[in-house]
C-alpha positions, 0 to 999 in steps of 0.5 A: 477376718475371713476372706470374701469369696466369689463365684461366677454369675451363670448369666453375665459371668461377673463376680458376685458373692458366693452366697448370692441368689441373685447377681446385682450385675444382670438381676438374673436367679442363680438358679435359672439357668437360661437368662432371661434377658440375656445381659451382653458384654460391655467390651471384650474383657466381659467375656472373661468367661470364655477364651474361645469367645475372646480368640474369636473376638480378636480374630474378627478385630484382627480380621477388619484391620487386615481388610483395612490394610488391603483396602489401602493397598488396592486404592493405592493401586487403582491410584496408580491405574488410573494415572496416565501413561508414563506417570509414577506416583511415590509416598515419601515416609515424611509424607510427601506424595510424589508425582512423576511423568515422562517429560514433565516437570515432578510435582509433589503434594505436602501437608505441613504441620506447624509443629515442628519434628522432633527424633528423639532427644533431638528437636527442630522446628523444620520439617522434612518432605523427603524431596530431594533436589540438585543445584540448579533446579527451581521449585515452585511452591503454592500454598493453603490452609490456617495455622493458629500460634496460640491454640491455648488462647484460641479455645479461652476465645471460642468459649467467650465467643470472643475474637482470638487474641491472634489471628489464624494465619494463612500461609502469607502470615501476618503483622504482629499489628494485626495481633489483637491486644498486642504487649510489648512484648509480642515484638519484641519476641518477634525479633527472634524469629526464625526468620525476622524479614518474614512475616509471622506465621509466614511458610518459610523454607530451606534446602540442607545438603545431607552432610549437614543433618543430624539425625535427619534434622537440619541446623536451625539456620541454612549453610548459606544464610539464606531462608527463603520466604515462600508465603501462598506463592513462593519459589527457591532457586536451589543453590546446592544439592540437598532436602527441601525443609519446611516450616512456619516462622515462629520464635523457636528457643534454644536452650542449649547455654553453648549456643551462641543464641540462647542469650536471645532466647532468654530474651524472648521468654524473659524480656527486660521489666521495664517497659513489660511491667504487666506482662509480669504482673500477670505473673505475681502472687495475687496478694502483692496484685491485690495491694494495688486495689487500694490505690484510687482509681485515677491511679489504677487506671494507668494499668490498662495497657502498657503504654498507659503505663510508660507514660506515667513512669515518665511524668510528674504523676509518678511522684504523685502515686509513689506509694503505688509504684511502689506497690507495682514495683514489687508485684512486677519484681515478683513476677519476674522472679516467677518467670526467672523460674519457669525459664531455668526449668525450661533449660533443665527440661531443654523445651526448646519447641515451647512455642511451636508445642502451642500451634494447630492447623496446617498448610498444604503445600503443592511443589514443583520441581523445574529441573535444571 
C-alpha cells in the first residue's frame, strides 16, 4: 500500500492530504493565497510553519518570566525600604521570613504544611522553619489556619452536601469524640500518634540540635524526649542549641521491621478483629457481604455500629444468630486478609506518610525569639 503524503496548508500551515483543494483545518482554497479569515494558532506548537515566529514566541515567554523575576526582586527591596531603621529582613529557604531589629526581640513568619518533608528516599513528618536557636532562649509561638486529616472524606463530604467525617482542625486540634461516626479504631490509632498527651491535629514542636539530623531531618522523637505542644498560643523553653521543627500531631507509620515501633504501626493499620469487625467488613469482597442480607433484619441490625456489634457477640443472641455470625466471621476474616495485604505493600513501598499524604490546609505560624 503506498504511503499517504501531505503538504502544508498555505493558510494554517497543518498537514493535509497532498491532493486536497481545500484544508479541513481552516476551510480555506489551496489556491487562494491570502486567507480569508485568517485561522490563529492554538498554542506555540501551531507555528510549526515558522522558526522565527516560534523564537519570537519563546523570546516574549521568556521575556515575562524575567519581569516577573525582577518584579520580585523590587518588592522584595521597597519591603526592605520601608522597614525601620535598624530592621533586616531574611527569607529562609524553608520559608520562614525573618525579622530582626536593633534591640529587639527577632521574630519570624511560617506557614506550615501539614504534609510533612520529605528528601529523597528519606521521609519525616516535621518540617523545618530554618531558625536557629541557642539554650536558654524562649520562643513565643501564635498560630491560625485549618487543617483537614482526611481530605478524601472531605470531598466525598462537599458533594453530599454532608458534614465531614472529621472536622477541620485549628491549630488547638481536637478530641477524637468530636470525630463524626467515630470506629474503634480511630482511638485506638490515636494511641500512636506522635505525640498522644496532645490533641489530634494539634501544632506540636521540637528543637534538633544539627548532629542529630539526617539529610536535614530530624528523628521522629526528641534527644530528650520532650515534644512541646504549642496549640494557637504556645512557648518552648529551648533546652539545647539547635533547629525549631515543626508539625501537626498525627499517626505517622514506620515501616522500617528494625524499628522498635513498627510493631505499633502495624498496629495502627492493622488492629486486632475483634472489636473492629466492620471496619474489616468495609474491606471484604462483596459476594461474602452480600451473604449477610439473608439473615433477617432483627439480626442484621446488629451491624449498624461497632457497639451494636460488641454486644451481640457477648449475649444469649449470638446463639440464636450463629449462622449469621458465621456468615460475619468469614467477611471479617476476608477483610482482614485484604488489609494484611495492603500493609506488606505499604512495607515493600516504605509509605511511612500514608496518613499525612491525606492532610490539606495549613497553619500560619508567628514565632518569637526571646534571647537569652
Amino acid at each position: 500500500m503506498e504511503k499517504a503524503k501531505y503538504k502544508k496548508c498555505r493558510h494554517c500551515r497543518q498537514l493535509i492530504p497532498e491532493d486536497a483543494d481545500k484544508c479541513y483545518q481552516c476551510n480555506e482554497w489551496q489556491c487562494r493565497t491570502e486567507s480569508a479569515n485568517p485561522v490563529q494558532p492554538q498554542n506555540i506548537w501551531g507555528l510549526t510553519g515558522s522558526k522565527e515566529q516560534i523564537l519570537r514566541a519563546l523570546g516574549l515567554l521568556s521575556g515575562v518570566v524575567a519581569i516577573l523575576i525582577l518584579g520580585a526582586f523590587i518588592a522584595f527591596f521597597l519591603l526592605k525600604l520601608t522597614l525601620p531603621f535598624g530592621t533586616s529582613i531574611e527569607l529562609k529557604p524553608e520559608g520562614s521570613i525573618v525579622f530582626t531589629k536593633l534591640g529587639e526581640d527577632k521574630k519570624a513568619v511560617f506557614l506550615l504544611s501539614p504534609n510533612g518533608t520529605r528528601q529523597g528516599e528519606i521521609i519525616s513528618p516535621w518540617v523545618s522553619t530554618g531558625i536557629k536557636v541557642k539554650k536558654g532562649d524562649k520562643i513565643i509561638l501564635t498560630a491560625s489556619g485549618r487543617v483537614s486529616f482526611n481530605i478524601h472524606h472531605t470531598v466525598d463530604a462537599a458533594k453530599a452536601d454532608e458534614v465531614p467525617i472529621s472536622p477541620w482542625s485549628s491549630p488547638d486540634g481536637f478530641l477524637i469524640s468530636k470525630w463524626k461516626g467515630k470506629r474503634n479504631i480511630d482511638e485506638a490509632r490515636f494511641k500512636y500518634a506522635l505525640e498522644p498527651d496532645a490533641y489530634y491535629g494539634e501544632l506540636i514542636g521540637q528543637i534538633v540540635p544539627e548532629e542529630n539530623l539526617r539529610e536535614n531531618l530530624p528523628p521522629l522523637k526528641p534527644s530528650n524526649s520532650k515534644i512541646n505542644r504549642i496549640g494557637s498560643n504556645g512557648r518552648i523553653d529551648v533546652l539545647e542549641d539547635g533547629i525549631l521543627y515543626l508539625t501537626v500531631n498525627e499517626v505517622w507509620l514506620t515501616t522500617d521491621k528494625n524499628d522498635k515501633a513498627f510493631e505499633n504501626s502495624r498496629k495502627a493499620y492493622l488492629p486486632d478483629k475483634e472489636g473492629n469487625e466492620l471496619y474489616y467488613l468495609d474491606r471484604a469482597e462483596k459476594n461474602l457481604i452480600a451473604d449477610l442480607s439473608n439473615f433477617s433484619e432483627a439480626i442484621r441490625s446488629n451491624m449498624e455500629n461497632q457497639d451494636k456489634l460488641d454486644k451481640f457477640r457477648k449475649s444469649e443472641k449470638k446463639d440464636e444468630g450463629e449462622e449469621f455470625w458465621k456468615a460475619l466471621t468469614k467477611a471479617v476474616d476476608n477483610g482482614f486478609e485484604t488489609q494484611e495485604k495492603r500493609w506488606e505493600d505499604i512495607v515493600s513501598r516504605r509509605y511511612d506518610d500514608l496518613w499525612y499524604d491525606d492532610n490539606i490546609g495549613s497553619f500560619s505560624v508567628n514565632i518569637k525569639i526571646v534571647e537569652e
